[in-house]
N, C-alpha and C positions, 0 to 999 in steps of 0.2 A: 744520915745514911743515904744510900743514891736513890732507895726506893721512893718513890712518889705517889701518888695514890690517881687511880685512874681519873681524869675529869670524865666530867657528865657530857655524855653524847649530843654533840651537836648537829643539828641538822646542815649538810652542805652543801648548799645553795647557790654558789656560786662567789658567796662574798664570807670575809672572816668576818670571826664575831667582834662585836660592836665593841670598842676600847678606849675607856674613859681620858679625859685632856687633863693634864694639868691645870690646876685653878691657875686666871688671869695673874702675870704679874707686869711689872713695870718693862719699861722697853729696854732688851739687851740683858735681860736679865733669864732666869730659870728657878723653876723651885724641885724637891724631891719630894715623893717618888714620881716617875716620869709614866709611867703606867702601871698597871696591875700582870704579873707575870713569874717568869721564873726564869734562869738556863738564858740570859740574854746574850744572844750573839751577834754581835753587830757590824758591820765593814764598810768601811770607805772605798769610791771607786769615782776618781773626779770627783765630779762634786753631788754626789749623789750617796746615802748611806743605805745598805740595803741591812731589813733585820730578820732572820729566820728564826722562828717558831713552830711550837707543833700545837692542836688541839686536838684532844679528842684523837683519832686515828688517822689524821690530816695532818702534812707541812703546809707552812704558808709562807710565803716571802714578801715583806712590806718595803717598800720605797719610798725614802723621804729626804729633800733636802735638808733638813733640819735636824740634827742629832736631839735635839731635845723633845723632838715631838715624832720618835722612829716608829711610828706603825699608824702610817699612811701606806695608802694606793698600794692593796694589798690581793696578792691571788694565791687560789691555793697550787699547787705544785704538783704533788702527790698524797695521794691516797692510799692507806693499809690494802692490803689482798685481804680477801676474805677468809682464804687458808695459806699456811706457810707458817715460816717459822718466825716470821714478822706481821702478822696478821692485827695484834695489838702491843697497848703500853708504849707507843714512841713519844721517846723525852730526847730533850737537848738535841737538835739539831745545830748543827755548825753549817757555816756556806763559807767556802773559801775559791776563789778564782786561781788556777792553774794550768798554765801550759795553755789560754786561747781558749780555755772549757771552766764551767762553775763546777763543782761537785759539793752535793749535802751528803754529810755523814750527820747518822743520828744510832741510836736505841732504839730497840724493838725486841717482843718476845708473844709468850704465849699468855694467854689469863691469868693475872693473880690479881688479890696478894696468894701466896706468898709469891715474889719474883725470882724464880730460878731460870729463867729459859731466857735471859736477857744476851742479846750478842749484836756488834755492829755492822750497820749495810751504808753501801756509799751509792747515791743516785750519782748521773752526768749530764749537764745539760747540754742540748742537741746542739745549741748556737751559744753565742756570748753574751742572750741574754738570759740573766738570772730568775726574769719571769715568765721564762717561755717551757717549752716541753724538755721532762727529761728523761733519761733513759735509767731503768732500774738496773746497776753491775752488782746488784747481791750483796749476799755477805761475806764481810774481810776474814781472814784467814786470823784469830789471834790464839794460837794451838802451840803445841811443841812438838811439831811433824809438818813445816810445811812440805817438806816430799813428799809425802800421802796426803794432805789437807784433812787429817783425821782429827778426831772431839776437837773444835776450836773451844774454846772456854768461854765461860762468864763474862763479857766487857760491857762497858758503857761508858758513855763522853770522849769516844776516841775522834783527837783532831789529830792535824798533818803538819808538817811543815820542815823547809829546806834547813839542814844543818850544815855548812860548809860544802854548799851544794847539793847534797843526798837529801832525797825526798825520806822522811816516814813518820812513822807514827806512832802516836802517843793514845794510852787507852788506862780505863781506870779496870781491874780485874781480879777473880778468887784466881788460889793458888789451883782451886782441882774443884772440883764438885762438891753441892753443899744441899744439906737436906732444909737449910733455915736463912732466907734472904739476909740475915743478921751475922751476913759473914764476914768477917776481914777484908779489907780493900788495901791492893797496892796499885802501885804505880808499874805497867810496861812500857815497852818498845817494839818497834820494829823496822829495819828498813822494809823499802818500798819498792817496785820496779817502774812504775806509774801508779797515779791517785787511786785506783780501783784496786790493784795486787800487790800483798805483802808477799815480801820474798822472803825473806828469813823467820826461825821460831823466836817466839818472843824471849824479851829478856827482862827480868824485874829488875830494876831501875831505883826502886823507892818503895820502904815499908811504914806505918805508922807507928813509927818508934819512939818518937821523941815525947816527952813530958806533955807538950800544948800539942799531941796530935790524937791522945790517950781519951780517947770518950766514955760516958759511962754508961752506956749502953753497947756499944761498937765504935771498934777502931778503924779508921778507914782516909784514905787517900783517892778523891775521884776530882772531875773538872780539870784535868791538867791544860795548861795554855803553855804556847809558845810564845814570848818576849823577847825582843834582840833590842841591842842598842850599842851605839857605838862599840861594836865588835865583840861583845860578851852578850850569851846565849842564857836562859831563865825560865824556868819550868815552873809558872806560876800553878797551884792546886789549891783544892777544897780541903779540910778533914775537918776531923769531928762531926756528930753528926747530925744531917742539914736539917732536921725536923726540930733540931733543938736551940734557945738563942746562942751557945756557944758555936758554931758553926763558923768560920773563919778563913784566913787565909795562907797558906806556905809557899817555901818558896826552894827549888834547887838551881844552882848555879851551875854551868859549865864551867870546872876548874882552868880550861886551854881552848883555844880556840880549835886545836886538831885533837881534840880528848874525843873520845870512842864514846856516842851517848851510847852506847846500848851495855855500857861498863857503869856498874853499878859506884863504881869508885871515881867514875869522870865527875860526881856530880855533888855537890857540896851544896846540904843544907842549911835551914834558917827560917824562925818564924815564932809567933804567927807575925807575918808582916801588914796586914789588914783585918783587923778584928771589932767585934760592937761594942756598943758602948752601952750608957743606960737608957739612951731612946732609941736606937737602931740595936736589930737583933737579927742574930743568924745571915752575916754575909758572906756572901760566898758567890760561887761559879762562874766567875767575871770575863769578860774578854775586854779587851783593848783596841783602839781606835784613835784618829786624832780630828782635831780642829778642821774649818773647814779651807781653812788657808792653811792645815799641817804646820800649825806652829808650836803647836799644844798638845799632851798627848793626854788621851780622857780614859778612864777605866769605866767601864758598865758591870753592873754585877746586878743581883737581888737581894734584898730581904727580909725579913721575917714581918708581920701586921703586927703581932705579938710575941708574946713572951711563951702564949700556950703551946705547948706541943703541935705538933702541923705546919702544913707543906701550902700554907693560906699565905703568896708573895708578895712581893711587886720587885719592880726594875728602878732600879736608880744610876747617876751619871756621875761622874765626878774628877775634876782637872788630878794630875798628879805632877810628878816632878822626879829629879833621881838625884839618888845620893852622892856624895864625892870619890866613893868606892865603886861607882856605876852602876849600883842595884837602885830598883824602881824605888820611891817615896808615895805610898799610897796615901800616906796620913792618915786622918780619923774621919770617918763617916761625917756627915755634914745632915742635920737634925733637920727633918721634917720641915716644911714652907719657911724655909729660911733661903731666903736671894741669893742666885749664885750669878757672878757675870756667865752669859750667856759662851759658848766657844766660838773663840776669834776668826770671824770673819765671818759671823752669822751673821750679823748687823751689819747694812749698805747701806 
């Protein structure tokens, strides 16, 4: 489920909290998990990865040359309000670079459990850098009236990105209002007019219909990512739900390159295309990233410490490949301190 449980209030001080190394391995190599976490969101920019996270009522943004050691040289960014309708519970933060400006979108709402008041807000930062000041643009429109911008709904983990040019946006969301955070998750849209303002009402895009997407607690579709690759468009997501080790991966396809995302018929499922095994458990909410010479393309995701119920992470890395039909190849989880070549070009 998207709910996550508040962490314990940290004191912020100026630096984020202290975050353990992977054990030593041999030179040019790496091992899993890469830290303790959740929601890893990771991007390339030159040769520099930058990782956004949230703690506590706090974003942080870390900088590190090194994909496999992403949460270095770290500052916080933004702080919750004290009132509003974001004042706590922010999860998953995205940082994506657009048009000459950064912008974080994240989750935020009012005290629970239970989580009903959850809705998306996108920061902007002031300059081109990622770690400098930014400016609060509010919360995104994700409603069925953006002419009035009246009730926006339920969202969480909405990111962005160019479809055959059109900026917009992808969000995980209820159909209407719900008296029990245990509600139904699908998949929207919307285009965009710039990174701050949705211009159109949303459109549901994807429900969790299929057999592997059927939980037994709640059904649900959230973490959507955007994937391109040589000309075919991929709407990587989460279901099943994330407190449990089934927790996994799906996947929708853009049928055409000029196909309508916000048509629920543009888009052709499949899955689960990345799921656990019997030592890794509960993967899920992944983004993507590549090598530091871009030869290799790497997936980041988290998951589970256990097999118990709980939202207790970590982050892990992992090379992938693509199929001969041009859908990504995530393969299988890759088991606990077992040696990975390190990505190409990290070693000089």
């Amino acid at each position: 489920m998207s709910t996550r449980p508040l962490l314990p209030t940290i004191l912020l001080l100026g630096c984020a909290p202290t975050v353990a190394r992977a054990p030593a391995v041999a030179a040019c190599t790496f091992t899993n998990p890469v830290m303790p976490g959740a929601d890893p969101w990771i991007v390339r920019r030159g040769d520099t990865y930058y990782l956004v996270q949230s703690h506590g009522r706090a974003i942080w943004v870390y900088r590190s040359r090194d994909l496999t050691h992403p949460a270095r040289d770290s500052v916080r960014i933004w702080s919750a309000p004290d009132t509003g309708w974001n004042r706590s519970n922010v999860w998953a933060p995205e940082l994506h670079f657009i048009d000459g400006r950064w912008y974080v979108y994240y989750a935020a709402g009012r005290s629970g459990p239970p989580y009903l008041s959850q809705r998306a807000g996108v920061l902007e930062s002031a300059t081109d850098d990622p770690q400098g000041a930014y400016v609060d643009r509010g919360m995104l429109y994700t409603g069925d009236s953006v002419a009035t911008g009246a009730h926006p709904y339920w969202a969480i983990d909405l990111t962005v990105g160019r479809v055959n040019g059109q900026l917009y946006a992808f969000w995980s969301g209820w159909t209407g209002d719900a008296a029990t955070d245990k509600t139904p998750q699908h998949l929207y849209a919307a285009r965009m007019t710039n990174p701050y303002t949705v211009a159109t009402n949303r459109a549901r895009i994807s429900s969790p219909t299929a057999a592997w997407e059927r939980g037994t607690e709640l059904d649900l579709q959230e973490g959507p990512e955007l994937l391109a690759h040589d000309g075919a468009t991929f709407l990587v997501y989460s279901t099943r739900e994330s407190w449990l080790r089934a927790y996994r991966l799906g996947q929708l396809r853009l049928r055409a390159a000029d196909a309508d995302p916000l048509d629920s018929a543009s888009w052709a499922k499949s899955g689960p295309v990345f799921e656990g095994t019997d030592t890794v458990f509960g993967v899920g909410h992944a983004s993507f990233t590549t090598s530091p010479d871009g030869r290799e393309d790497w997936i980041a995701y988290h998951a589970k410490v256990s097999t118990t119920p709980g939202w207790n992470r970590v982050v892990r890395l992992q090379r992938f490949g693509w199929k001969p039909d041009g859908a990504p190849d995530f393969g299988t989880p890759v088991p606990d301190r077992e040696p990975l070549p390190a990505p190409s070009g990290t070693c000089r």
